[in-house]
C-alpha positions as CSV (number, residue, x, y, z in Angstrom):
1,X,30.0,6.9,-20.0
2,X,29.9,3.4,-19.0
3,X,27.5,1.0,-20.9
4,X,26.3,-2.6,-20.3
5,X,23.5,-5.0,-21.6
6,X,21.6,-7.1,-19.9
7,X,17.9,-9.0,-20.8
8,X,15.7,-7.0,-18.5
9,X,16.2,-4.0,-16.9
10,X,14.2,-3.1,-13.5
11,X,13.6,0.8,-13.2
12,X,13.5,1.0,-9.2
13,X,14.2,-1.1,-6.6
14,X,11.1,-1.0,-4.5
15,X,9.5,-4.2,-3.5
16,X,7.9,-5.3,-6.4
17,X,10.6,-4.2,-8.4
18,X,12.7,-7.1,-6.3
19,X,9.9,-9.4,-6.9
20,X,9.6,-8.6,-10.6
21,X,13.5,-9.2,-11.2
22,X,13.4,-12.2,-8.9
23,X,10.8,-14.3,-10.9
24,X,12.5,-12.9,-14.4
25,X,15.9,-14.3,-13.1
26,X,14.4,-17.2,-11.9
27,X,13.2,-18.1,-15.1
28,X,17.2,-17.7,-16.3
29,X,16.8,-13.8,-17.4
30,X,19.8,-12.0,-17.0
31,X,18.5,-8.8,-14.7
32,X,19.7,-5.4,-14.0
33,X,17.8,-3.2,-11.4
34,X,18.5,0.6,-11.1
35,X,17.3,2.0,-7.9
36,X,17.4,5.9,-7.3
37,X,18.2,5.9,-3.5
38,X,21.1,4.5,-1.8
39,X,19.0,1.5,-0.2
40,X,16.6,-0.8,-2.1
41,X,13.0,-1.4,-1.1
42,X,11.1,2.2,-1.7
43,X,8.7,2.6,0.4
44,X,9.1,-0.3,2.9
45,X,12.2,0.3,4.4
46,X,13.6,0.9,7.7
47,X,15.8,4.0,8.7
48,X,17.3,5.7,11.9
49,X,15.6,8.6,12.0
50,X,16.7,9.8,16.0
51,X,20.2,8.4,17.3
52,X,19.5,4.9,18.6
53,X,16.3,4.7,17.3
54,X,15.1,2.5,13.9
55,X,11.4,2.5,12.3
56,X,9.8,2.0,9.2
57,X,9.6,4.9,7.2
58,X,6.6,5.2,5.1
59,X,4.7,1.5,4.8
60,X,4.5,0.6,8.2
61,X,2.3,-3.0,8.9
62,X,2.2,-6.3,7.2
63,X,-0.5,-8.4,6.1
64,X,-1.2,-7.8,2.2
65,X,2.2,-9.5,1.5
66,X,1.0,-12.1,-1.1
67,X,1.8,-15.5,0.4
68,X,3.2,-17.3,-3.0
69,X,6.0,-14.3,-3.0
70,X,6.5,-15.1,0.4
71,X,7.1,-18.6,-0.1
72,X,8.7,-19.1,-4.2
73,X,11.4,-15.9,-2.8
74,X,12.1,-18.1,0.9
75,X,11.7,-14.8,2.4
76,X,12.3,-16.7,6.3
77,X,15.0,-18.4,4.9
78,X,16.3,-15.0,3.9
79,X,15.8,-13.6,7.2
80,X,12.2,-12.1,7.6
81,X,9.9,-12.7,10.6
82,X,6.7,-11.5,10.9
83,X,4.5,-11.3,14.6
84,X,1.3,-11.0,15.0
85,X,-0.1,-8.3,17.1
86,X,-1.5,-9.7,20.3
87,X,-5.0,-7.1,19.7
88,X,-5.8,-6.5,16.4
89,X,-7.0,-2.8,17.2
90,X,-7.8,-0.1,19.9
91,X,-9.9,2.5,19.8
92,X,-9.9,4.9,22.9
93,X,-13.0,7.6,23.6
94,X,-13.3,10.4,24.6
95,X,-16.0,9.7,27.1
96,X,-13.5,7.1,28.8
97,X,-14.7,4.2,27.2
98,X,-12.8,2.0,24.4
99,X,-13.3,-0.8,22.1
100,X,-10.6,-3.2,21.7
101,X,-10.8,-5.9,19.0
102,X,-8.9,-8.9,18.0
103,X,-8.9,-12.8,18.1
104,X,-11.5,-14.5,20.7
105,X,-12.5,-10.8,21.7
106,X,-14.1,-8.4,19.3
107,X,-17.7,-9.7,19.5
108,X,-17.8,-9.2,23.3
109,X,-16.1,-5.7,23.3
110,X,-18.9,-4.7,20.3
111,X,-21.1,-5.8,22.8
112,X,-20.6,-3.5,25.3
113,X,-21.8,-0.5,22.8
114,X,-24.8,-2.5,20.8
115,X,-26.0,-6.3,21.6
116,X,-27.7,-6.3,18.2
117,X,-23.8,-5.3,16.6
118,X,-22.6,-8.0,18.1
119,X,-24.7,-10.3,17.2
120,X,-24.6,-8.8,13.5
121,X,-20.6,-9.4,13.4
122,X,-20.3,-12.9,12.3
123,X,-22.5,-12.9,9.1
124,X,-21.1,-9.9,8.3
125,X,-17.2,-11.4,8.7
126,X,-18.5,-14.5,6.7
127,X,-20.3,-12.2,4.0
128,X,-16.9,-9.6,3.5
129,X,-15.0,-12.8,3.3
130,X,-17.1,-14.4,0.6
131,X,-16.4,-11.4,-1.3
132,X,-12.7,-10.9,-0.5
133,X,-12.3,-14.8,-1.2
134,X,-12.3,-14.4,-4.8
135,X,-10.6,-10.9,-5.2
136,X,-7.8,-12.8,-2.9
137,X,-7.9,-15.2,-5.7
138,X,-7.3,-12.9,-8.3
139,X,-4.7,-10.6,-7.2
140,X,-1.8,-13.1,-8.8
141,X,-3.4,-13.2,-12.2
142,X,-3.5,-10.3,-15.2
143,X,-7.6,-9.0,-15.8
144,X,-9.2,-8.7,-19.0
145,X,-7.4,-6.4,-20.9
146,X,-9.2,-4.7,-23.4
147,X,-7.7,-4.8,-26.9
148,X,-8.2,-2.9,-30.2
149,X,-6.5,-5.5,-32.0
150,X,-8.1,-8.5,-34.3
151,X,-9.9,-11.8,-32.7
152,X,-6.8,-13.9,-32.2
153,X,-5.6,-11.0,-29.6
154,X,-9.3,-10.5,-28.3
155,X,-9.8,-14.3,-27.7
156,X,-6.8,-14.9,-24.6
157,X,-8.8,-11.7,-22.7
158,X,-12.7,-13.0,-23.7
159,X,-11.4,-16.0,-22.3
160,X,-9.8,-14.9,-19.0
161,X,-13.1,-12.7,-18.8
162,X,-15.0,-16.2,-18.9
163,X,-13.1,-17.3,-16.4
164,X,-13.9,-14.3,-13.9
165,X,-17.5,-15.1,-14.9
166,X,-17.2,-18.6,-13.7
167,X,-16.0,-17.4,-10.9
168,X,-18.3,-14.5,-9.9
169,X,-21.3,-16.9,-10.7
170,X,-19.6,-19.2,-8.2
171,X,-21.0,-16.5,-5.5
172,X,-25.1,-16.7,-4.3
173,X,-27.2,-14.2,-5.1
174,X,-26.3,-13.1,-1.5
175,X,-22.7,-12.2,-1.9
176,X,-23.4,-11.0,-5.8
177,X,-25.1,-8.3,-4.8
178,X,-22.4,-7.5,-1.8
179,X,-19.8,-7.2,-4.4
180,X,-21.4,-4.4,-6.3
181,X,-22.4,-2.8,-3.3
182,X,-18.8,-3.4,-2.5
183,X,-17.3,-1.6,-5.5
184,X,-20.1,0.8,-6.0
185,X,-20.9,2.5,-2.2
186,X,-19.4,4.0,0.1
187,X,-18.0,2.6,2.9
188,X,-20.4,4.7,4.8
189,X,-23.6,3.7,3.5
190,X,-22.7,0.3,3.6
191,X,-21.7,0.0,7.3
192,X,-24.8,1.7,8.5
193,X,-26.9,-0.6,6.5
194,X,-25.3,-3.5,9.3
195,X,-24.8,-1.4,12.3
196,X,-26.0,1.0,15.0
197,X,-23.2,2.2,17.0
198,X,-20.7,4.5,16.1
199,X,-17.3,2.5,17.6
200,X,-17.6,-0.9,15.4
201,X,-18.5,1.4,12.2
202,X,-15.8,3.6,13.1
203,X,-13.3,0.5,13.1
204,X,-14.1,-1.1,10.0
205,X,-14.6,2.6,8.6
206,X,-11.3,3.5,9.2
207,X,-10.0,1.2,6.5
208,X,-12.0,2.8,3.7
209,X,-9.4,6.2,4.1
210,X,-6.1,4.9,4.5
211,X,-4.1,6.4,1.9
212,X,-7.4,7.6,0.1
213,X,-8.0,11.9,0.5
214,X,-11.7,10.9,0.8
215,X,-14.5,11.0,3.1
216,X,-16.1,7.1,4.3
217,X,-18.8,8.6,3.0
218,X,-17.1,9.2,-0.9
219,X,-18.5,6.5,-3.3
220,X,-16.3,3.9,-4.0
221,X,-14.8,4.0,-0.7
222,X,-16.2,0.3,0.8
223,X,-14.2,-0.9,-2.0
224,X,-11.2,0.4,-0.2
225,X,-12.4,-0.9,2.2
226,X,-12.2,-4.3,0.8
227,X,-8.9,-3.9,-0.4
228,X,-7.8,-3.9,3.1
229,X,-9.2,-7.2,3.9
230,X,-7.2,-8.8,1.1
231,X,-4.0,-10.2,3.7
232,X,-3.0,-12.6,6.1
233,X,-0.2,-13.2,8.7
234,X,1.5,-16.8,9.3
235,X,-2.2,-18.6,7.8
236,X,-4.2,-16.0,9.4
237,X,-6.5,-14.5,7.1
238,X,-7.6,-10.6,8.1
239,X,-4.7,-11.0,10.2
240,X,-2.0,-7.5,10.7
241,X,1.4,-7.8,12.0
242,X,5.0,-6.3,12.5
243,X,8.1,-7.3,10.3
244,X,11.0,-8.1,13.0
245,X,13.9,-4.9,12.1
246,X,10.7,-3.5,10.4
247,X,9.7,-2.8,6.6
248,X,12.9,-2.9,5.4
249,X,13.6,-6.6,6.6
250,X,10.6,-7.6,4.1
251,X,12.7,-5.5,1.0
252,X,16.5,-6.5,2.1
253,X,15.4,-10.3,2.7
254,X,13.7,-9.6,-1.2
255,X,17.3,-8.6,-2.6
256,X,18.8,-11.3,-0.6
257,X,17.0,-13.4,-2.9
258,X,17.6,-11.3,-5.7
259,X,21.2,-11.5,-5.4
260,X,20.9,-15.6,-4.9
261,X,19.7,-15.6,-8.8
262,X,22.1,-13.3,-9.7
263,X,20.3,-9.9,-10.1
264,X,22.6,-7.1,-10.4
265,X,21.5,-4.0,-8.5
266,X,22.5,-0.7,-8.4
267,X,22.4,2.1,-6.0
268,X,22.8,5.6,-6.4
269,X,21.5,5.0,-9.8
270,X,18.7,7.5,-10.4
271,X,17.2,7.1,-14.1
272,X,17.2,9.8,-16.6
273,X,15.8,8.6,-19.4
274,X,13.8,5.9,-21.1
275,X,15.8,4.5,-24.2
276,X,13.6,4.4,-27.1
277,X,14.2,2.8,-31.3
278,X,12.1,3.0,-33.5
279,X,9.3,3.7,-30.9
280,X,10.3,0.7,-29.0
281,X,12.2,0.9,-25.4
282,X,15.4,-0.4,-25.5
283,X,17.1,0.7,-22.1
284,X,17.7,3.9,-19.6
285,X,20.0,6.5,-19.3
286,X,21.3,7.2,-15.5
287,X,21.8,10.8,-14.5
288,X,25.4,10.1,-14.3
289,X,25.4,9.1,-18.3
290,X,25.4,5.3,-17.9
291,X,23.6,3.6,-20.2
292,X,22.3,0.0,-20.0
293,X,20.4,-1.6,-22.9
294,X,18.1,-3.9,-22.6
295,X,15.7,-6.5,-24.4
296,X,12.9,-5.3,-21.8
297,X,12.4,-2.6,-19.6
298,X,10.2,-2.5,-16.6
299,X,9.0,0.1,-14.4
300,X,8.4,0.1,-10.4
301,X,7.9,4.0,-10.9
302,X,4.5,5.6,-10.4
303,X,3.2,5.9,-14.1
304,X,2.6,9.5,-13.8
305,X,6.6,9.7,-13.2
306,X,7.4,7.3,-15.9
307,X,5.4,8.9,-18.3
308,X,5.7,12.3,-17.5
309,X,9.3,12.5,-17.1
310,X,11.1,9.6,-18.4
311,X,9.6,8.3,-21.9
312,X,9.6,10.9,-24.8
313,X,6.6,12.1,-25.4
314,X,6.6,11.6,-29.3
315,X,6.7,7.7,-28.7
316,X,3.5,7.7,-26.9
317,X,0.1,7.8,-28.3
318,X,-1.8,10.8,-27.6
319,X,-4.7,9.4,-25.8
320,X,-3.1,7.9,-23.4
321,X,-0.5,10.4,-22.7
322,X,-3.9,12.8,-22.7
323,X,-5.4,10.1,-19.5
324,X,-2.5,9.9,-18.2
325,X,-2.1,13.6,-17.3
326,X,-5.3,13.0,-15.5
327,X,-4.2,10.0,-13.7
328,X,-5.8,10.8,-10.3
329,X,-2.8,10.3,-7.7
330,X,-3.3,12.0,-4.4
331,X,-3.4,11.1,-0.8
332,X,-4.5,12.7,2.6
333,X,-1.4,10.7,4.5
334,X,0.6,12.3,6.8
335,X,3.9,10.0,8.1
336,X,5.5,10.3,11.2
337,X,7.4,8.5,13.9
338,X,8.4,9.3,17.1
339,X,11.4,8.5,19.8
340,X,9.5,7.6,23.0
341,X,11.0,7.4,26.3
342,X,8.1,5.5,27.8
343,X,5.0,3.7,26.7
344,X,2.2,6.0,26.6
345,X,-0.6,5.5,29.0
346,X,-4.2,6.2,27.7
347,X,-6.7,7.5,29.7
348,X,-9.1,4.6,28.9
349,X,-7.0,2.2,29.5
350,X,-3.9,3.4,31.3
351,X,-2.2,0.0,31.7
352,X,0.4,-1.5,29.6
353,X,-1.0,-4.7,28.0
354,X,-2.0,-5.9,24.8
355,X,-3.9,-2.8,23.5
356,X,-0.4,-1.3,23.0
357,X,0.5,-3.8,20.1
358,X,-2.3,-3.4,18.2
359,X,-2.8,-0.2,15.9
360,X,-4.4,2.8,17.9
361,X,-6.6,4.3,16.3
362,X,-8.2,8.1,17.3
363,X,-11.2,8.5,15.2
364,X,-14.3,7.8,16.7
365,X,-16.8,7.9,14.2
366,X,-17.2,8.0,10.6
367,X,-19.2,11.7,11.2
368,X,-15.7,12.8,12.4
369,X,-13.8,11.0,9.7
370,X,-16.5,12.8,7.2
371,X,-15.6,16.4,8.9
372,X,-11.8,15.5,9.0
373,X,-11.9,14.9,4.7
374,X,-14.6,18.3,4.5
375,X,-11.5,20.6,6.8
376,X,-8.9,19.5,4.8
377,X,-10.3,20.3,1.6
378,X,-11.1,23.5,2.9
379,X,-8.0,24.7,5.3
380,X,-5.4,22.6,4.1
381,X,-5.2,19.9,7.3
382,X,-8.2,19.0,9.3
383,X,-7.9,20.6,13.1
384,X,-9.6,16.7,14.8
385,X,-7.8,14.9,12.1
386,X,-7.4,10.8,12.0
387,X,-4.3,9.5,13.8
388,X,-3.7,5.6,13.7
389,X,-1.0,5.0,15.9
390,X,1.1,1.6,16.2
391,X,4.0,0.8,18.9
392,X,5.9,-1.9,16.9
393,X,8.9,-1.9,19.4
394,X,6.5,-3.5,21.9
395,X,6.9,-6.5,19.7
396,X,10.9,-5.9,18.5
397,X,12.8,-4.5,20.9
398,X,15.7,-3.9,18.3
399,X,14.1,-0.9,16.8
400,X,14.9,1.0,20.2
401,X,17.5,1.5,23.4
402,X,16.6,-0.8,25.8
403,X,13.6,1.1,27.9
404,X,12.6,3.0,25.1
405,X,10.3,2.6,22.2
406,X,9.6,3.8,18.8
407,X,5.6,4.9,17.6
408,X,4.7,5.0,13.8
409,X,1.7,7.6,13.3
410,X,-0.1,6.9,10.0
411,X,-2.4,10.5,9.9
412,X,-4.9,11.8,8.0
413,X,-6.5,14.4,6.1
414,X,-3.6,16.9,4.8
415,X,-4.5,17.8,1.3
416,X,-1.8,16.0,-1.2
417,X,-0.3,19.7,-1.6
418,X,0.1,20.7,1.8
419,X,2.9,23.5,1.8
420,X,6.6,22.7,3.3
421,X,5.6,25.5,5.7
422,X,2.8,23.5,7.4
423,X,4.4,20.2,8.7
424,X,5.4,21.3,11.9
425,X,2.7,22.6,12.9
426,X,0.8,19.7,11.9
427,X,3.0,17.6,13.1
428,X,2.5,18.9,16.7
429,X,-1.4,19.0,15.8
430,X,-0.9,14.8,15.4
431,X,1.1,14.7,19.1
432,X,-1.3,16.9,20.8
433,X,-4.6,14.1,18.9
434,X,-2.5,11.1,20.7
435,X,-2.2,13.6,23.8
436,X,-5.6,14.3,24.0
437,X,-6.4,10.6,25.2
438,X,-2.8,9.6,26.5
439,X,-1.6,12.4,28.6
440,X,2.3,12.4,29.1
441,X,2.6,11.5,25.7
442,X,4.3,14.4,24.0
443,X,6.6,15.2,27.3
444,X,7.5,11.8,26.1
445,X,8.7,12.4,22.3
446,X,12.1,12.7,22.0
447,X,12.5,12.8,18.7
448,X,10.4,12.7,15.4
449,X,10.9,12.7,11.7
450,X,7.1,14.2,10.0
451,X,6.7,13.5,6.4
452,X,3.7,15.5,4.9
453,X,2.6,14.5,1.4
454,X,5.2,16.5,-0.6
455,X,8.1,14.9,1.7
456,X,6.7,11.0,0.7
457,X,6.6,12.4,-3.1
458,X,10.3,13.6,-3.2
459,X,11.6,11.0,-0.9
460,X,10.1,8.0,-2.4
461,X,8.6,9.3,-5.8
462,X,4.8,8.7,-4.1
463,X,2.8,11.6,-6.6
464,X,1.0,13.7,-4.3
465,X,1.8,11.3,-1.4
466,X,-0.2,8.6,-2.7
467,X,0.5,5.5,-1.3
468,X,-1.3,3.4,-3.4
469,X,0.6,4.5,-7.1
470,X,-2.8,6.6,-7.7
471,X,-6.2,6.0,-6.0
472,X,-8.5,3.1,-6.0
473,X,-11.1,4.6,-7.9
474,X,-13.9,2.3,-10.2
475,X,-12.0,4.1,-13.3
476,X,-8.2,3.3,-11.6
477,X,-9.1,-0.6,-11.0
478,X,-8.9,-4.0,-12.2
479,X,-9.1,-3.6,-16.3
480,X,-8.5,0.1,-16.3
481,X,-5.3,0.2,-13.9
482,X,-3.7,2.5,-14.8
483,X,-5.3,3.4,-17.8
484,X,-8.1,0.6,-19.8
485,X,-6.2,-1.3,-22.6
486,X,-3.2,-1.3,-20.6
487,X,-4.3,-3.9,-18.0
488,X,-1.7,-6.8,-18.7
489,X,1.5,-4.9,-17.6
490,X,2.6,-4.0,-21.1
491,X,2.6,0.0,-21.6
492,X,1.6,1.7,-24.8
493,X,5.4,1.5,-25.9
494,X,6.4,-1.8,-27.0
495,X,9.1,-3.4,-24.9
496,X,8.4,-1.5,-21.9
497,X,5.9,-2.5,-18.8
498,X,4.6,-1.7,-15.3
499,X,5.6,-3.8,-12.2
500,X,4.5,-1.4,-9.7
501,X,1.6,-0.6,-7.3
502,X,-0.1,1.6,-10.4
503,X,-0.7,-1.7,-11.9
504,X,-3.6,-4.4,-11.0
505,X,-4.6,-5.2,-8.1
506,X,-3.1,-1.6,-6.8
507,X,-1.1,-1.0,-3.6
508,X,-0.5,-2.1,-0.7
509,X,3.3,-4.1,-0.2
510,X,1.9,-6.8,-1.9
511,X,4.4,-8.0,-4.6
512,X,1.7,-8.9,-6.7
513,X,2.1,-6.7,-9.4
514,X,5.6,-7.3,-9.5
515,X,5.3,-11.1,-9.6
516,X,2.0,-10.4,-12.6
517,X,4.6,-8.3,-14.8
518,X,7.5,-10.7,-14.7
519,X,5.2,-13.5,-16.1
520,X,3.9,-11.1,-19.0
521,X,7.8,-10.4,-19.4
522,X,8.5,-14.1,-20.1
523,X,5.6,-14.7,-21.9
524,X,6.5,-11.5,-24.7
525,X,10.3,-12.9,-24.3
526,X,9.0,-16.5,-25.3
527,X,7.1,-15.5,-27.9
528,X,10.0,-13.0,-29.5
C-alpha cells in the first residue's frame, strides 16, 4: 500500500472539484485530487460514443459558468471557446406553427401568438432580471449559516445576514414581492399571472423542469426557474452557448490550470474510505489500498454518497445523518445523443438555418409538461414526454465526420428509478417525439448512446439521476444546502467539506461551490 501526504485532498475530479483545488493551490496549498473515472471533469465531459462521432455526455450547454472562474483559472488561455447560439430557442407545433426566440427576435415571434404577450415581454425581462441581479451576486459568497455555537461564532453569519438584508432592501416593493413569489410558486402560477398564450409560457416553462421530476405547476418550481437565468455567454447575460470539443473542453482546460499550480491528479482512483482520528477527517483510502493523508479533505461527491458510503457512521451526529437519509435527490432526466447523417428537417420549418443551433424544444404547453410529470409518476415514463433537443455540431464541426452531425437530447419525465429494462424502449419513445415534427429523423440516427437515470447514477455518481446534487427545493437551498447548519462548506466532521453541486447555490456547471469551499478551506487552514 502506497501512502502520501499532501495539505488538501480533492475527493473527485468533477468541475468544481478542479476549481476547488485550483484556488487552494493558488493560494500555495499543496493539492491532491482523486478522481474515480479515467478522465477528469464528471459530468461535463466529452466522449466518443459512435466511431467518429464526439458529444457531451451528460451536462450538455454553457451559460451558468461563473465568469470570475472563468477569468482567475484563464480558461481561453487554456484552450476553451465558447459560441453563442445564433437563436436562443425553437419551439415547433404541432399545428405547423413555431415560435423561435433569440436576440432582436423573440418579441415579434411572441407576437404572432398574443399582441398583449408581446407587449408584456420586456417588463417582465427587466422584472426576472431585477430579481436574478442579486442572486447572480450571491452565488460567489457562503449564506448565513446557522450555528449552535456561542455569539462570537453567531456574530460572522448575523452579519453576512445583514448584508443580504441590505441587499434585498436595495429591491422596490415591486421586485420584493417578485422574489417570494419567485421562491414560493410555481412556475406555473406565476407565468399565467403575465401571459395568455400557451407557446411563450411554454418556453420560459420549460426551464422550471430541467433536471427537476416535477410538474411547472409543483410549488417551488419558478424558483427553478430562476436558477436558470443565473448565466451568461462572452458578456451576455441570459445568454446559452456551445463549448468548442464540447463539455469536456470546459473540465480538461480546468485541469490544465490545475496542473499549471501544481495539483496532482489521479485517475483510476476511486475512493473507499474517508480517513477519520479522533472524529476528525484526516484523508481517504482508494479501493486499491492507497492511502493519502491530509490536513483537509474535500468532497465533489453527492452528499448522500459521501455520507452514506464513505465516512463512518459513528463520527457523525445523528441528526444529521437522520436528514441526510432524507436528502431528496432525484431527477426525471433522461440523456441521450445521437449519430446523424443529416440535419433534420422539421415540419414547421423545414429549412436549415438558425433554428437548428438553438435548443429544440417539443413541449408545447405547460398542460402537457403537467400530464408528462402526472404519467411518469404513474407508468414509469410519460408516453408525450419533454424532449429538448440541441445540434451543437452545427456550431463545431469537430464533434462529427465531415457531413454529419451529432444531436444531444436532454428528455424528460422517467421516474429517477426507471428499470435497466426500460431504456430502449424509451429511448425509441424520445426519437419517435423528435420524429413526430421532423420526419426522416430517426431513418437518420446512426448511432445513440441512452442514459436513463440509473445509467447517470452509476456512471457519474448523480443519486437518482439528479443533476443538480439533490433538488432545488425551499428546504435544499441557500442556508439549508444540503442540510441547515451546514451552509458554509464545512460538514459535521471537522476537517472535512463540500465543494460540490450539493452545496450553495446548487447545480448547474457553475464552479461556484467549488471556488466558495476552497475560500472556507484557507480561511479554517489560516486560522489552524
Amino acid at each position: 500500500m502506497a501512502k502520501s501526504d499532501t495539505d488538501v485532498l480533492v475527493l473527485g475530479g468533477g468541475h468544481n472539484g478542479l476549481v476547488c483545488a485550483f484556488y487552494l493551490a493558488r493560494a500555495g496549498m499543496k493539492v491532491t485530487v482523486l478522481e474515480r473515472r479515467g478522465v477528469v471533469g464528471g459530468a461535463a465531459v466529452t466522449e466518443e460514443f459512435h466511431p467518429g462521432f464526439r458529444n457531451s455526455t451528460a451536462s450538455y450547454t454553457v451559460s451558468l459558468l461563473n465568469p470570475k472562474v472563468i477569468a482567475d483559472m484563464a480558461l481561453a488561455r487554456h484552450g476553451l471557446k465558447v459560441v453563442e447560439r445564433r437563436a436562443a430557442n425553437f419551439l415547433p407545433f404541432d399545428d405547423g406553427r413555431y415560435l423561435l426566440t433569440g436576440e432582436g427576435r423573440t418579441q415579434a415571434e411572441v407576437a404572432k401568438f398574443s399582441v398583449r404577450d408581446a407587449e408584456r415581454l420586456p417588463e417582465y425581462e427587466a422584472r426576472l432580471e431585477s430579481v436574478a441581479a442579486v442572486l447572480r451576486d450571491l452565488i460567489l459568497t457562503a449564506p448565513p449559516n446557522v450555528t449552535e455555537d456561542g455569539w462570537l461564532a453567531a456574530l460572522p453569519e448575523m452579519l453576512k445576514a445583514a448584508s443580504l438584508g441590505r441587499r434585498v432592501s436595495g429591491l422596490d416593493m415591486t421586485a420584493r414581492r417578485d422574489l417570494l413569489d419567485l421562491f414560493a410558486k410555481s412556475a406555473g402560477d406565476w407565468l399565467d399571472g403575465w401571459f395568455e398564450s400557451d407557446p411563450i409560457k411554454a418556453l420560459f416553462g420549460f426551464d422550471s423542469v430541467v433536471g427537476n421530476y416535477a410538474s411547472p405547476y409543483t410549488p417551488g418550481s419558478a424558483y427553478v426557474l430562476l436558477h436558470h437565468v443565473f448565466g451568461e455567454v462572452n458578456g451576455k447575460k441570459g445568454a446559452w452557448g456551445h463549448a468548442v470539443g464540447g463539455m469536456g473542453a470546459i473540465t480538461q482546460a480546468m485541469a490544465a490550470a490545475c496542473a499549471e499550480q501544481g495539483v496532482d491528479i489521479h485517475l483510476n482512483a476511486p475512493v473507499a474510505t474517508v480517513l477519520t482520528e479522533k472524529g476528525r477527517a484526516v484523508g481517504a483510502v482508494t479501493e486499491a489500498g492507497d492511502e493519502v493523508r491530509a490536513r483537509a479533505v474535500v468532497s465533489n461527491l453527492h452528499p448522500r454518497l459521501l455520507f452514506d458510503r464513505l465516512v463512518d457512521s459513528a463520527v457523525v451526529p445523528a441528526d444529521f445523518r437522520e436528514r441526510m437519509s432524507r436528502y431528496a435527490s432525484g431527477s426525471g432526466t433522461f440523456r441521450m445523443n445521437v449519430a446523424l447523417s443529416e440535419l433534420p428537417r422539421f415540419m414547421a420549418l423545414p429549412e436549415t438555418g438558425d433554428h437548428l443551433t438553438a435548443g429544440i424544444i417539443i413541449a408545447p404547453t405547460l398542460d402537457y409538461m403537467d400530464r408528462a410529470h402526472a404519467e411518469a409518476r404513474l407508468n414509469g415514463w410519460s408516453s408525450k414526454p419533454i424532449v429538448e433537443m440541441l445540434i451543437p455540431s452545427t456550431l463545431d464541426d469537430s464533434l462529427a465526420p465531415s457531413g454529419r452531425h451529432v444531436a444531444s437530447l436532454f428528455c424528460q419525465h422517467v421516474a429517477p428509478d426507471l428499470a435497466d429494462e426500460h431504456c430502449d424502449a424509451v429511448a425509441d419513445l424520445m426519437i419517435e417525439t423528435v420524429e413526430a415534427h421532423a420526419p426522416g429523423f430517426k431513418a437518420s440516427v446512426v448511432g445513440r448512446l441512452a442514459l436513463g437515470p440509473r445509467d447517470l447514477e452509476r456512471r457519474f455518481g448523480l443519486v437518482g439521476g439528479d443533476i443538480f446534487h439533490g433538488r432545488l427545493t425551499l428546504d435544499q437551498l441557500f442556508s439549508a444546502r444540503p442540510v441547515l447548519g451546514h451552509a458554509d462548506y464545512r460538514m459535521p466532521v471537522p476537517g472535512l467539506y463540500l465543494c460540490g453541486s450539493g452545496a450553495h447555490p446548487g447545480g448547474g456547471v457553475t464552479g461556484a461551490p467549488g471556488s466558495n469551499a476552497a475560500r472556507a478551506v484557507l480561511k479554517d487552514m489560516k486560522a489552524r
